[in-house]
FIDREN-78277 format. One record per residue (C-alpha): x, y, z. Coordinates in Angstrom, 2 decimals. Example, Ala and Ser with C-alpha at 12.3 -4.5 7.8 and 13.67 -1.06 7.14 Angstrom:
<pts>
+---------+---------+---------+
!      xx !      yy !      zz !
+---------+---------+---------+
!   12.30 !   -4.50 !    7.80 !
!   13.67 !   -1.06 !    7.14 !
+---------+---------+---------+
</pts>
This chain:
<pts>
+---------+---------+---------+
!      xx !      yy !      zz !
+---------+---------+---------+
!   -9.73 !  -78.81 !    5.06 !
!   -7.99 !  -80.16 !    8.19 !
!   -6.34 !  -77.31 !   11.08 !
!   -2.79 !  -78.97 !    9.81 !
!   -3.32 !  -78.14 !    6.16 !
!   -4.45 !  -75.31 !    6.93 !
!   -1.32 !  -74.01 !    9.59 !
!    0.70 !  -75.43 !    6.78 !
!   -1.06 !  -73.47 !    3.83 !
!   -0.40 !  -70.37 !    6.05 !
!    3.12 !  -70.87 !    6.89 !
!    3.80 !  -70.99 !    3.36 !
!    1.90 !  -67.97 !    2.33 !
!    4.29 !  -66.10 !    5.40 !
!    7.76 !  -67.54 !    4.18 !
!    6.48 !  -65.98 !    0.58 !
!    5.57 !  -62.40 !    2.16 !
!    8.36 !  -62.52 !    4.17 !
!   10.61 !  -63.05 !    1.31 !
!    8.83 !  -60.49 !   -0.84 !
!    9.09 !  -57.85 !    1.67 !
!   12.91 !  -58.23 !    2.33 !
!   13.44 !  -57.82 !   -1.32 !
!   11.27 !  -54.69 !   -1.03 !
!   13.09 !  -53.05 !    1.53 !
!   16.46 !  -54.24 !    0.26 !
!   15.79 !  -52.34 !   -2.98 !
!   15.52 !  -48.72 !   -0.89 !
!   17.62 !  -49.55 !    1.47 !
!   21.02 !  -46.64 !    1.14 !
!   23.41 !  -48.45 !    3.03 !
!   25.63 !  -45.49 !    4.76 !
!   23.42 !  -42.95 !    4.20 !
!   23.47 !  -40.48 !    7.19 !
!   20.06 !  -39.95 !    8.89 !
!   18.41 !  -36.43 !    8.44 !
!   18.24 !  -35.41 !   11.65 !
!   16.40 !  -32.11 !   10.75 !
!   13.63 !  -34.12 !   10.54 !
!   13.31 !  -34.50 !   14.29 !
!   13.42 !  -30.70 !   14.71 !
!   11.37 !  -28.90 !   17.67 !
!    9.56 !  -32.80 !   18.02 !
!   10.08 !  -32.02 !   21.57 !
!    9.05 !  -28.45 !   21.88 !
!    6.35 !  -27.01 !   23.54 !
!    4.93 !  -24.66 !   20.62 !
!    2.35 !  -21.94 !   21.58 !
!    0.20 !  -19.41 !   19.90 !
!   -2.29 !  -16.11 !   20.92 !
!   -5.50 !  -16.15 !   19.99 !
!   -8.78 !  -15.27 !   20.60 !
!  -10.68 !  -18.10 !   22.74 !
!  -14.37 !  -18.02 !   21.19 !
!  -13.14 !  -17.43 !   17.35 !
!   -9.98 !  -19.40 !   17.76 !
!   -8.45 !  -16.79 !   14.76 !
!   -5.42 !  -14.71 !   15.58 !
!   -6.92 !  -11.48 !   14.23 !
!  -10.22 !  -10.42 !   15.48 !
!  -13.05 !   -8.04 !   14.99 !
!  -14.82 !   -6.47 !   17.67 !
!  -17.96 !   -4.18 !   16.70 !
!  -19.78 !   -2.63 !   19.69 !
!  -23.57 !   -1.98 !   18.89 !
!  -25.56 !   -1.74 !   22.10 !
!  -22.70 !   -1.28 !   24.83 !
!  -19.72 !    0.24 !   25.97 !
!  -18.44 !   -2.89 !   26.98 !
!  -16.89 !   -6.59 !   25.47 !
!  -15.46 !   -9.32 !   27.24 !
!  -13.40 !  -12.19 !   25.87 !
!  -11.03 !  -14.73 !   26.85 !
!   -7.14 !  -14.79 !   25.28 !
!   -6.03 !  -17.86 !   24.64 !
!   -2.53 !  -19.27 !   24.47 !
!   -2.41 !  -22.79 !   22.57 !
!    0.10 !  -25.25 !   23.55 !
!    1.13 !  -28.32 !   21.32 !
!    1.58 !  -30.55 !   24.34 !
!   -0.05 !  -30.36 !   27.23 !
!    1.72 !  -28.42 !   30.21 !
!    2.74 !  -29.00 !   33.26 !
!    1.87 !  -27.07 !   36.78 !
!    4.87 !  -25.05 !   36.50 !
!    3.75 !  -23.44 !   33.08 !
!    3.03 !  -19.73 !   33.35 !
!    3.33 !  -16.56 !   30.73 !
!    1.75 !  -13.09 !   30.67 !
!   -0.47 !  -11.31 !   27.83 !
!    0.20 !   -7.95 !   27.65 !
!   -0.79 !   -5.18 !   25.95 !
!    2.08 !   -4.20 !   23.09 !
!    2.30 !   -1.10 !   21.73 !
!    4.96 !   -1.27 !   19.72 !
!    3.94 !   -3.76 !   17.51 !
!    1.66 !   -2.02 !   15.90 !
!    4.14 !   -0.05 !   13.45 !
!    4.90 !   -3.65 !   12.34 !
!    1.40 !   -5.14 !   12.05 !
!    0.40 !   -1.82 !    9.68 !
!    3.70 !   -1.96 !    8.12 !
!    2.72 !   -5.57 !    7.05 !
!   -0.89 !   -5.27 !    6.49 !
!   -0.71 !   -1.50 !    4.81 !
!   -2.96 !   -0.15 !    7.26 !
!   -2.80 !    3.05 !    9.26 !
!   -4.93 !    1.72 !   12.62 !
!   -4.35 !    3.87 !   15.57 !
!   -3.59 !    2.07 !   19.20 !
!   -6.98 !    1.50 !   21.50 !
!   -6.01 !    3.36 !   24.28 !
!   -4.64 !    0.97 !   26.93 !
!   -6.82 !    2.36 !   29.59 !
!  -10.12 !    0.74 !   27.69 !
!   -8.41 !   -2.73 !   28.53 !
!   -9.02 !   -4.92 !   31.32 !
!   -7.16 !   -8.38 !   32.43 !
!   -8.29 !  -10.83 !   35.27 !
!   -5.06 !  -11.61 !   36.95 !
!   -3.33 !   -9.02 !   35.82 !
!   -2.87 !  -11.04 !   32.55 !
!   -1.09 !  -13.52 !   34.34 !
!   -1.75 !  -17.19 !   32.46 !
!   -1.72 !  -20.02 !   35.02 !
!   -1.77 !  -23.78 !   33.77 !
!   -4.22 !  -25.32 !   36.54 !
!   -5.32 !  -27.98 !   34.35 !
!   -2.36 !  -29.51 !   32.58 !
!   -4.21 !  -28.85 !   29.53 !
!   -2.89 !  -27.80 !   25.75 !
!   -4.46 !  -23.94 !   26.15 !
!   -3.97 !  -21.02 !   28.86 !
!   -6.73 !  -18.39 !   28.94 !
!   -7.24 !  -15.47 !   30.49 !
!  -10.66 !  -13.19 !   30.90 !
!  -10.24 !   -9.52 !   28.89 !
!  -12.54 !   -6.64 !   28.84 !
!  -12.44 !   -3.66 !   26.40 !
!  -14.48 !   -1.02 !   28.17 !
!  -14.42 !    1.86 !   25.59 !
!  -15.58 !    5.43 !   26.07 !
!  -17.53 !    8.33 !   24.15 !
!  -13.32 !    9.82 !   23.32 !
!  -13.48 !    7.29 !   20.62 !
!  -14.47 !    8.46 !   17.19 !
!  -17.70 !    6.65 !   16.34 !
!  -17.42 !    3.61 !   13.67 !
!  -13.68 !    4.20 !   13.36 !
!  -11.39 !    1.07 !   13.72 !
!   -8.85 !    0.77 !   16.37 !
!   -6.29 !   -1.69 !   16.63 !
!   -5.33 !   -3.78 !   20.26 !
!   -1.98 !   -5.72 !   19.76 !
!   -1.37 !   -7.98 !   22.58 !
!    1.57 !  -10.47 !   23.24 !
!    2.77 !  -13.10 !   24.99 !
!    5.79 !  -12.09 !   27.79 !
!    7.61 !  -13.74 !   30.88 !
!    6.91 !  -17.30 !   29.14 !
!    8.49 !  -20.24 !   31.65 !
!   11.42 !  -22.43 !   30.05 !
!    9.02 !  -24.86 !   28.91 !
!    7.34 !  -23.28 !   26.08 !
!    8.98 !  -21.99 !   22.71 !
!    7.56 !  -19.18 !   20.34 !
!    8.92 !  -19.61 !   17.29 !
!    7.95 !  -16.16 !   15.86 !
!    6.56 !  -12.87 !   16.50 !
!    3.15 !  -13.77 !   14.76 !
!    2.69 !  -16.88 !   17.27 !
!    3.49 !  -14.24 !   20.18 !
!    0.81 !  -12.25 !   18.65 !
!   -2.55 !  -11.60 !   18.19 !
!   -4.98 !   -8.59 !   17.20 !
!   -8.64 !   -6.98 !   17.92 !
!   -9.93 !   -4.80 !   15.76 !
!  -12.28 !   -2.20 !   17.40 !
!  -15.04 !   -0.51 !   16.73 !
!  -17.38 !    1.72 !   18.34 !
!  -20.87 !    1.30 !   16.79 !
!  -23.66 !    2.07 !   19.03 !
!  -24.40 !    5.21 !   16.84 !
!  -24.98 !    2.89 !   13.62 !
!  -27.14 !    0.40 !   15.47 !
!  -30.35 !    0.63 !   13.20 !
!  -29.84 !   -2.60 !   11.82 !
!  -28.53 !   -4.91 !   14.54 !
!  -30.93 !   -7.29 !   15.61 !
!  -29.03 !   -8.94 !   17.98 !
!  -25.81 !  -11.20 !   18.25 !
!  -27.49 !  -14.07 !   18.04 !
!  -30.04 !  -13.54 !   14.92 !
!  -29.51 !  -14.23 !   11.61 !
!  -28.43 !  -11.30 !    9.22 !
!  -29.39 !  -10.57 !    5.53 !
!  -27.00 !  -10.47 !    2.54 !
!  -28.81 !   -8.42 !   -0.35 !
!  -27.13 !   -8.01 !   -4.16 !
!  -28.28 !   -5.25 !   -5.57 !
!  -28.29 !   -4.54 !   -9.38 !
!  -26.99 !   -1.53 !   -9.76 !
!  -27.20 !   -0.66 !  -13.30 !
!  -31.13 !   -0.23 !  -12.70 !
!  -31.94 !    0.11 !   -9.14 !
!  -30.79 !    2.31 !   -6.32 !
!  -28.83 !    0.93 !   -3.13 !
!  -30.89 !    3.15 !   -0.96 !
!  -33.58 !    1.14 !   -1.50 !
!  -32.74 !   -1.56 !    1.45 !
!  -34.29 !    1.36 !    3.23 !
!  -37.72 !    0.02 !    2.11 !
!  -37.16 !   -2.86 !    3.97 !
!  -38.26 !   -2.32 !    7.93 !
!  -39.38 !   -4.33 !   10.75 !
!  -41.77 !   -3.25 !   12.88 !
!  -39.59 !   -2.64 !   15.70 !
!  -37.60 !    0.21 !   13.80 !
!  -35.13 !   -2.17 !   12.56 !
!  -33.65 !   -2.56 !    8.91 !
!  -33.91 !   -5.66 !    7.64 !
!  -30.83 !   -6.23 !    5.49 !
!  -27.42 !   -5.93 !    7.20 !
!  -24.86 !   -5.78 !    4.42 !
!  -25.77 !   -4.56 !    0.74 !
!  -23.25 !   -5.38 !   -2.36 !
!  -22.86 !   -3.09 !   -5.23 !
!  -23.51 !   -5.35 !   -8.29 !
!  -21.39 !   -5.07 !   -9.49 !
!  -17.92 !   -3.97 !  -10.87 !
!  -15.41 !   -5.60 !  -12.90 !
!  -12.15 !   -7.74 !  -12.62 !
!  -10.69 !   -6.83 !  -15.93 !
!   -7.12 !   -6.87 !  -17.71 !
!   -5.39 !   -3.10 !  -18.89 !
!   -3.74 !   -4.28 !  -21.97 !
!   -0.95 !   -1.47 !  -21.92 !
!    0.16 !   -2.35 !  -18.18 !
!    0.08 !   -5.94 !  -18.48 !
!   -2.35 !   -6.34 !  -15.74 !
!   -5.69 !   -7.24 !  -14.34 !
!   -7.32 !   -3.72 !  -12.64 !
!  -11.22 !   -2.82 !  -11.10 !
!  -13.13 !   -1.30 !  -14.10 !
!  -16.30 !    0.30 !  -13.23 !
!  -19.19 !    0.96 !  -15.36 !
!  -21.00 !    4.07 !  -15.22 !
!  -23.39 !    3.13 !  -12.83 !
!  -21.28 !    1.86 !  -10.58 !
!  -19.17 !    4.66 !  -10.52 !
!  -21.56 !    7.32 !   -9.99 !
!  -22.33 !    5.60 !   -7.08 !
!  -18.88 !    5.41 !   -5.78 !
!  -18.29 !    9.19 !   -6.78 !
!  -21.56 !   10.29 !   -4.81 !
!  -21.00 !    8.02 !   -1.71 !
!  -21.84 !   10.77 !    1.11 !
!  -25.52 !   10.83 !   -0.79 !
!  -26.01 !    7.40 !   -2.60 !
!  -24.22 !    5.11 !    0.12 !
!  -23.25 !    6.44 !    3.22 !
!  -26.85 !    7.02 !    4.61 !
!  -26.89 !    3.00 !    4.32 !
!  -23.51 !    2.85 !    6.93 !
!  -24.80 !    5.71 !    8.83 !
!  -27.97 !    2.74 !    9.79 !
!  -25.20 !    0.05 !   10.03 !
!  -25.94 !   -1.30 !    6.66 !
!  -22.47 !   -2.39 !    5.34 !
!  -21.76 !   -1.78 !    1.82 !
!  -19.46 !   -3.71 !   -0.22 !
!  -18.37 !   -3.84 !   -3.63 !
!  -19.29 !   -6.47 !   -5.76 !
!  -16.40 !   -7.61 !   -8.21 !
!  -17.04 !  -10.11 !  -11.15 !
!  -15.30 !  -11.42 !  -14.13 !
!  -16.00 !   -9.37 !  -17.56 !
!  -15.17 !  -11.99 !  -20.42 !
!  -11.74 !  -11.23 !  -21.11 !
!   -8.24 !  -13.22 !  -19.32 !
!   -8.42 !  -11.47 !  -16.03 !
!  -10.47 !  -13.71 !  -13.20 !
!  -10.83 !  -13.78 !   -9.76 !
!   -9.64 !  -17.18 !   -9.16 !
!   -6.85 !  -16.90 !  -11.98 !
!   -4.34 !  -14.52 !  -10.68 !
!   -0.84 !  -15.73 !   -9.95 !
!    0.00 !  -15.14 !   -6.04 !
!    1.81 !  -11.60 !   -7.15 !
!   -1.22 !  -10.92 !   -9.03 !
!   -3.57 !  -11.71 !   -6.58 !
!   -1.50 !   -9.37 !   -3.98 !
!   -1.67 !   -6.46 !   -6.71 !
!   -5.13 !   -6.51 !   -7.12 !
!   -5.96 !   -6.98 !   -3.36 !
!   -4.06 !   -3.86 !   -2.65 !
!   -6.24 !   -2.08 !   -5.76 !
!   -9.21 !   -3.97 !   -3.66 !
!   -8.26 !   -2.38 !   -0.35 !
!   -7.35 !    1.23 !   -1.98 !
!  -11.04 !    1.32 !   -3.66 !
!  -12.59 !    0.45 !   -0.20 !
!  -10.64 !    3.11 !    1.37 !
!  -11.16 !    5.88 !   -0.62 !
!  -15.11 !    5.32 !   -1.22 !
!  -15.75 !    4.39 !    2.78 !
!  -16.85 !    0.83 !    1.78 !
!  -17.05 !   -2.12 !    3.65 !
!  -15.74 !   -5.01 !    1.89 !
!  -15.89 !   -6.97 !   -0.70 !
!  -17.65 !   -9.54 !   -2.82 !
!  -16.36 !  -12.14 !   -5.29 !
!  -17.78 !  -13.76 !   -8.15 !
!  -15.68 !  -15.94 !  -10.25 !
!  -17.70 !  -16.22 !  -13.36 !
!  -17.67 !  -14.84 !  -17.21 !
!  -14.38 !  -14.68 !  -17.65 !
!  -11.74 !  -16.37 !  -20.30 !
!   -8.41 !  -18.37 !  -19.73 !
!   -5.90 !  -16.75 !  -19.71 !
!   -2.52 !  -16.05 !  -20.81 !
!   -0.16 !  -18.33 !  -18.56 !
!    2.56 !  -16.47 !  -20.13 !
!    2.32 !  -13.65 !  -18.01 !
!    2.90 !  -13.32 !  -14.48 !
!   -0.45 !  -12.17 !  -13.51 !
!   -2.10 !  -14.39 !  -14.21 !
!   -2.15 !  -18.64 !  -12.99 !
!   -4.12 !  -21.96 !  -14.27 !
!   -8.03 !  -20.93 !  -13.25 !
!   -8.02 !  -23.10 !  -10.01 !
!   -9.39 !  -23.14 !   -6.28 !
!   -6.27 !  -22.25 !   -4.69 !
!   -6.30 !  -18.96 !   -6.95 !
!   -9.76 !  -17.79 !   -5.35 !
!   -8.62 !  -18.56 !   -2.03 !
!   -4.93 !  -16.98 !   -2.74 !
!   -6.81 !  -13.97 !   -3.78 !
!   -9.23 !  -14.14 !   -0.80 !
!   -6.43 !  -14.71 !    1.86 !
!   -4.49 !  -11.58 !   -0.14 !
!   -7.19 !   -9.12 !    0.40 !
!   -7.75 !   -9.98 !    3.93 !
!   -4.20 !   -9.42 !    4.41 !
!   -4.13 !   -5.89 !    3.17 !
!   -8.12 !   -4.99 !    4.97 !
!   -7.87 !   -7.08 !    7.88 !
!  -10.32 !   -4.97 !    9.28 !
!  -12.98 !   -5.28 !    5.99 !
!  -15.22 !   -7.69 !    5.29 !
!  -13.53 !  -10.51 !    2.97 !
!  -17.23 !  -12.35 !    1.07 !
!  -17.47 !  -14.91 !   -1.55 !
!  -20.27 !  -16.26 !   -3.90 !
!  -19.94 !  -19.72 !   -3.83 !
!  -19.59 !  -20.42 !   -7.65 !
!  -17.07 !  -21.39 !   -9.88 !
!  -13.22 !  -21.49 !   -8.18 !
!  -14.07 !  -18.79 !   -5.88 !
!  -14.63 !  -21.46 !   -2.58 !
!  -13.20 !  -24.62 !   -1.73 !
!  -10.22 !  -24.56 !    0.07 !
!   -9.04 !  -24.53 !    3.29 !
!   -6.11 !  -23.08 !    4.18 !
!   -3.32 !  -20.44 !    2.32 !
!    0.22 !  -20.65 !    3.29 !
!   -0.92 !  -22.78 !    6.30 !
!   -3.97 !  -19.93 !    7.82 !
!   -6.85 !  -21.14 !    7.90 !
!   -9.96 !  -20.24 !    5.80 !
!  -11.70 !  -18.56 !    9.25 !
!   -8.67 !  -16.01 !    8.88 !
!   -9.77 !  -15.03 !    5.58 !
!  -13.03 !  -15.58 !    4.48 !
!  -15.98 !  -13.44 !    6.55 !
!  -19.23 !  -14.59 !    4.40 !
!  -20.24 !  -17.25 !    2.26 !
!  -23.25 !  -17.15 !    0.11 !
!  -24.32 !  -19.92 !   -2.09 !
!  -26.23 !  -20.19 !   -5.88 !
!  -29.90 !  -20.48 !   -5.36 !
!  -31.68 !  -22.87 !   -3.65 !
!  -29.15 !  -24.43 !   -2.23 !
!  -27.01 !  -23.63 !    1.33 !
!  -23.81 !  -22.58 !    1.73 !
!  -21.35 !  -25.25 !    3.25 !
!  -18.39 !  -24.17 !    5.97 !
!  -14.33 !  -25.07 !    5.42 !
!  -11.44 !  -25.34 !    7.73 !
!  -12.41 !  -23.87 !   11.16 !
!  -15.44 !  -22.21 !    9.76 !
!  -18.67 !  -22.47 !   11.04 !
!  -22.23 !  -22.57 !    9.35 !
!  -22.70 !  -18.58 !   11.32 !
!  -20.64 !  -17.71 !    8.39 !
!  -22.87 !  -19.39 !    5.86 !
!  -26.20 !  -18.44 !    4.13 !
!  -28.51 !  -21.04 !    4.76 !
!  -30.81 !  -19.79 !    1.45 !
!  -30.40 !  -17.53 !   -1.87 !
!  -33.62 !  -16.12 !   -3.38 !
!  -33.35 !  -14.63 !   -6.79 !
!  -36.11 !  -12.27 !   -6.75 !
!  -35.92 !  -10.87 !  -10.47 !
!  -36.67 !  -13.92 !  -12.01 !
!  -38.26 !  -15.53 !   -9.20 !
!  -35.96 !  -18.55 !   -8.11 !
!  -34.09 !  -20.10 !   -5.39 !
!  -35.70 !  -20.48 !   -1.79 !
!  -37.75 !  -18.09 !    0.03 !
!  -37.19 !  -16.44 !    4.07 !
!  -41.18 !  -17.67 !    4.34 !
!  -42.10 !  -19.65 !    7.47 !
!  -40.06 !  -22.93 !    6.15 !
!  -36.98 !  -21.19 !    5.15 !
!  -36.72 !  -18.93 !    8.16 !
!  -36.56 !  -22.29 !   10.41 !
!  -34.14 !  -24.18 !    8.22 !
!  -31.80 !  -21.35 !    8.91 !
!  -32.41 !  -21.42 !   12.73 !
!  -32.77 !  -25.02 !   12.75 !
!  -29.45 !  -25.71 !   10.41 !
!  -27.48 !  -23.16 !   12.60 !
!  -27.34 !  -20.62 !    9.79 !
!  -25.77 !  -16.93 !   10.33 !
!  -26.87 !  -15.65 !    7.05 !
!  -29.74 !  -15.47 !    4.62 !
!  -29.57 !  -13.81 !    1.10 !
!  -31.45 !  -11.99 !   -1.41 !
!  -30.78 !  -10.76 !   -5.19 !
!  -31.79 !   -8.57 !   -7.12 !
!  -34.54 !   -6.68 !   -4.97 !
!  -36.13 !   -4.16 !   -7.63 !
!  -39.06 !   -2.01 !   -6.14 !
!  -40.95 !   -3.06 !   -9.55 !
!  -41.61 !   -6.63 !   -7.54 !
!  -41.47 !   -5.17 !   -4.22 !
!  -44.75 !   -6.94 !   -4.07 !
!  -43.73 !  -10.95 !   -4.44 !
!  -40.38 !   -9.81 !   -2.75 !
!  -42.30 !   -9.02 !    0.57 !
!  -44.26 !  -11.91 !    0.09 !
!  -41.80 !  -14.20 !   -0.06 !
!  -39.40 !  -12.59 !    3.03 !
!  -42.30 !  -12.88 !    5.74 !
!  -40.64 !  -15.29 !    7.82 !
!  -38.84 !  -12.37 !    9.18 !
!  -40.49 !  -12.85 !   12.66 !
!  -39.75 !  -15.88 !   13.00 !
!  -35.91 !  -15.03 !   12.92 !
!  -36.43 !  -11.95 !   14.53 !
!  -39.63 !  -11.59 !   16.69 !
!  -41.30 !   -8.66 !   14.69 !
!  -42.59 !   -8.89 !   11.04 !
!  -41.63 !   -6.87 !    8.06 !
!  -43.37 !   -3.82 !    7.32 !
!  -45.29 !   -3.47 !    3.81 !
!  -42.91 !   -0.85 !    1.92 !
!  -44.13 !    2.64 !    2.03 !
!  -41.03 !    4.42 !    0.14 !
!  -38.95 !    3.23 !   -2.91 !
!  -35.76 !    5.62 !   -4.53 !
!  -35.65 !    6.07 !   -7.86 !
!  -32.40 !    5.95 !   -9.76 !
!  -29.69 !    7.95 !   -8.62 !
!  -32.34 !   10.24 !   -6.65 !
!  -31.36 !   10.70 !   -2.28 !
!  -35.22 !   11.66 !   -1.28 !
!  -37.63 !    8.98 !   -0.75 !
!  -40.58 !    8.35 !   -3.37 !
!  -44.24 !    7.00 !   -2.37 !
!  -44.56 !    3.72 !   -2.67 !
!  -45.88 !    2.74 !   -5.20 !
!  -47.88 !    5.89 !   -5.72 !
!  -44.62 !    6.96 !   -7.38 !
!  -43.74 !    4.28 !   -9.42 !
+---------+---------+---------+
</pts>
């Protein structure tokens, strides 16, 4: 084809587009119509936020197990870069607190302001031009401070220059969470290693037993045990989904100082498992006003038994009844709704899912990120967890062994350097009955390889519901 057939062939295809396109705009076009201009709204703002530098979140957790001291940098994000003039000032504020437990339903007492430190006075200065401010902080606490107690460090965002807008007293705010913990140190390996999930089955085997497990440096090898498990289940009469605990789980709950405190006292966290129990109630099928009733039930069990946190397991249960407000379309959103819910009511707690069913897979609630909400995510075996949002793969386990009937990976040489390698925070272990202590040891002896000392054959197992030590396995 000649150049001139071909400019020709393409003017006509233009006229035709051109012509096509004018009737497509002509059809939407509203002549008259007056423009929204609320659409333009705050387009030239300077918006800013406080948060924590490292984490990025807006509510943080700070547990002290080897020193006295923390430092951090506060961080106040800009949505445009700023300009040499910009300047503010973080402060310590007191009297946001009442709100913040108001809002959360806590009851945190105020760090003393005398354990807090700012470079500068806590004076922000731009330097840079760039989109975030920080400034260095240091919590230096002392031995006043009841020991594993949580206290709370509001801080806020004052003398801001013209240039910057806060739209709201949450972006003007953020939170640590403190904790003194260098007398439950027996388990902390170090911020930088690798910590162990364990599920235990407690219909059959006694949560004291992650006391078998030792390095030979002194150290416990699992750092957070789950009670497996109770139940997500609906109450008929009330119209409602409520915690129902079996037998087992309860005499646990009900003998706590004996059964599950002497795990905390070694900084072995303990949280309650909580799974579906084939009927309509679910985890990931709760309305957002059921989800906040239950996360409040959530918070009150942890609370009264001392726990930790919590685990969720969205499986064996039925759809259910869309006709009552509970309860929502079995979905996603409706395990992260009730995820985000719980955090919001034990901000302090640990917030952990099993990756499974609709209990993982979104990223944000109401616009806050997953990070905010989710502390730990374990996957089904032999696979790896996967991060979300702002999440990292610390937050992940890199491998799930199934140790009653033998599946999934196993912490041996290989697996303990795919979770260094992969950039893993967490491993995890089910089901850990001192019947098979023997292939369970076996198959967790890449433990120096994530932690520079090797696990120590078991020498004591607990029996059922028992508080002293047996021989092991004289005694089994």
């Amino acid at each position: 084809m000649k150049r001139k057939d071909i400019y020709t062939l393409l003017f006509g295809v233009l006229c035709c587009a051109g012509t096509s396109l004018c009737f497509s705009c002509a059809d939407d076009l509203e002549i008259g119509k007056q423009f929204d201009e609320s659409a333009l709204e705050g387009i030239y703002e300077n918006r800013v936020f406080l948060c924590d530098a490292s984490s990025n979140k807006v509510n943080n957790i700070i547990e002290l197990y080897t020193s006295n001291q923390y430092s951090t940098k506060v961080r106040m994000s800009l949505s445009k870069n700023s300009s040499a003039e910009t300047s503010a000032k973080i402060v310590i504020d007191e009297s946001y607190l009442e709100n913040y437990n108001q809002e959360h339903n806590t009851d945190f007492e105020m760090l003393p302001a005398s354990a807090v430190i700012f470079a500068n006075d806590g004076t922000l200065n731009s330097g840079n031009c760039g989109r975030s401010l920080e400034v260095e902080m240091t919590i230096k606490i002392s031995d006043d401070l009841e020991a594993g107690k949580t206290y709370a460090l509001p801080l806020s965002i004052t003398e801001p220059t013209s240039d910057l807008t806060i739209k709201n007293e949450q972006d003007r705010h953020c939170v640590y969470l403190v904790k003194d913990m260098r007398k439950f140190g027996d388990a902390f390996k170090g911020e930088d290693k690798p910590k162990g999930f364990l599920f235990f089955e407690v219909n059959d085997v006694n949560p004291l037993n992650a006391l078998s497990f030792q390095l030979e440096n002194g150290k416990y090898f699992w750092d957070v045990v789950v009670l497996f498990a109770a139940n997500i289940n609906y109450d008929s009469e009330a119209g409602r989904p409520y915690i129902k605990c079996n037998p087992n789980v309860q005499y646990l709950l009900d003998n706590n100082e004996t059964l599950l405190q002497p795990l905390r006292k070694r900084g072995i966290k303990v949280l309650l498992g909580l799974l579906g129990n084939h009927d309509m109630a679910g985890l990931a099928q709760l309305s957002t006003e059921g989800a906040k009733v239950f996360a409040r039930e959530v918070a009150q069990y942890c609370k009264a038994y001392n726990l930790d946190g919590v685990n969720y397991d969205d499986e064996y249960s039925l759809y259910p009844d869309l006709g009552n407000p509970s309860f929502a379309t079995p979905s996603a959103q409706a395990g992260a709704r009730l995820c985000y819910e719980t955090k919001q009511v034990m901000p302090d707690k640990l917030v952990t899912v099993f990756a499974y069913g609709n209990m993982y897979g979104v990223e944000s609630v109401d616009g806050v990120d997953v990070d905010e909400w989710i502390d730990i995510v374990v996957p089904n075996y032999g696979s790896a967890a996967y991060p979300l949002g702002n999440m990292d793969k610390w937050k992940c386990a890199g491998l799930a062994a199934e140790f009653n009937l033998h599946g999934g990976g196993s912490l041996d040489s290989y697996g303990a350097q795919k979770i260094l390698s992969g950039g893993y925070g967490w491993h995890m272990g089910f089901a850990a009955n001192p019947n098979n202590y023997t292939t369970i040891f076996q198959r967790l002896s890449g433990a120096y390889e994530l932690y520079g000392s090797k696990l120590k054959d078991p020498t004591i197992f607990y029996k059922k519901n028992e508080t002293t030590p047996s021989k092991y396995p004289e005694d089994l």
